[in-house]
C-alpha positions as CSV (number, residue, x, y, z in Angstrom):
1,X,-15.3,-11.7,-99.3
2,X,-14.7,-8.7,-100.9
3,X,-15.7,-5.2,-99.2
4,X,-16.5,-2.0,-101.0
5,X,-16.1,1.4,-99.9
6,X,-19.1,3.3,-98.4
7,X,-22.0,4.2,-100.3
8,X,-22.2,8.1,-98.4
9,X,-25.3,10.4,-98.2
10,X,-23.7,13.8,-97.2
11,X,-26.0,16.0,-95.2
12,X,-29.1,13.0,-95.2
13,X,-31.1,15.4,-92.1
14,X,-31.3,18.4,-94.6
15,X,-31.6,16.1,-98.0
16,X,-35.3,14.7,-96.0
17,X,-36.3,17.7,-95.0
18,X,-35.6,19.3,-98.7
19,X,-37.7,16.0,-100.4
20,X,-34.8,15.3,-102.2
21,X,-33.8,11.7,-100.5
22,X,-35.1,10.1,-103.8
23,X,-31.4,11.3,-105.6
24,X,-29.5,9.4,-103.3
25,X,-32.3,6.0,-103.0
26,X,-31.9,5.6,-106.7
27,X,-28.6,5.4,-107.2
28,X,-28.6,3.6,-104.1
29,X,-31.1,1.4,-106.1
30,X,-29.0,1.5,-108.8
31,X,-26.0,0.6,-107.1
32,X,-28.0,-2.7,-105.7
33,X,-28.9,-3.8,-108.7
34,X,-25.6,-3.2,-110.6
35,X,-23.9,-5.5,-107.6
36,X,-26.7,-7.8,-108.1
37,X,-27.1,-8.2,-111.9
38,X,-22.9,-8.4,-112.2
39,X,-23.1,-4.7,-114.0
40,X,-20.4,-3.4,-111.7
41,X,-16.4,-3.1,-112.1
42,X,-15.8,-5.0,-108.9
43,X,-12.1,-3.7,-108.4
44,X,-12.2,0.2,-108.9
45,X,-15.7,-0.4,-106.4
46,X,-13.2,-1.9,-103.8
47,X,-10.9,0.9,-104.4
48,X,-14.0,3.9,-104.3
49,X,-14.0,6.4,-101.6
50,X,-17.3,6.9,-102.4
51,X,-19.5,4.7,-104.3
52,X,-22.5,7.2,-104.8
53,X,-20.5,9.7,-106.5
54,X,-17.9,7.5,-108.3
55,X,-20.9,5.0,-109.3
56,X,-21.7,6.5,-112.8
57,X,-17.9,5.4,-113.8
58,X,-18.1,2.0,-112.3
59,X,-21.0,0.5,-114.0
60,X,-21.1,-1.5,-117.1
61,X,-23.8,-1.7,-119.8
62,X,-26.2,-4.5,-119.4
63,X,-25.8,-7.1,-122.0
64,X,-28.9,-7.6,-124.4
């Protein structure tokens, strides 16, 4: 099993209260279906501090 590093919401009280929780659900969406569609450099995800804010630079095109 391989674990990734966290997947972190800074400040998620203020981000409801602001309506801005949407940001953070899709890329947490994103991230999700990156992991599940193999769209994802596995290694530099293990190695991520912070997968919400690194996540732009670890996933791969999708392959028509």
């Amino acid at each position: 099993m391989h674990y990734l590093g966290p997947f972190v919401v800074f400040g998620a009280l203020q981000i409801a209260e602001h309506n801005d929780m949407h940001v953070s659900a899709d890329a947490y969406r994103s991230l999700i279906e990156a992991l599940r569609d193999d769209r994802i450099d596995l290694e530099r995800a293990i190695a991520s501090e912070d997968l919400q804010e690194d996540l732009p630079q670890l996933l791969r095109k999708a392959v028509a």
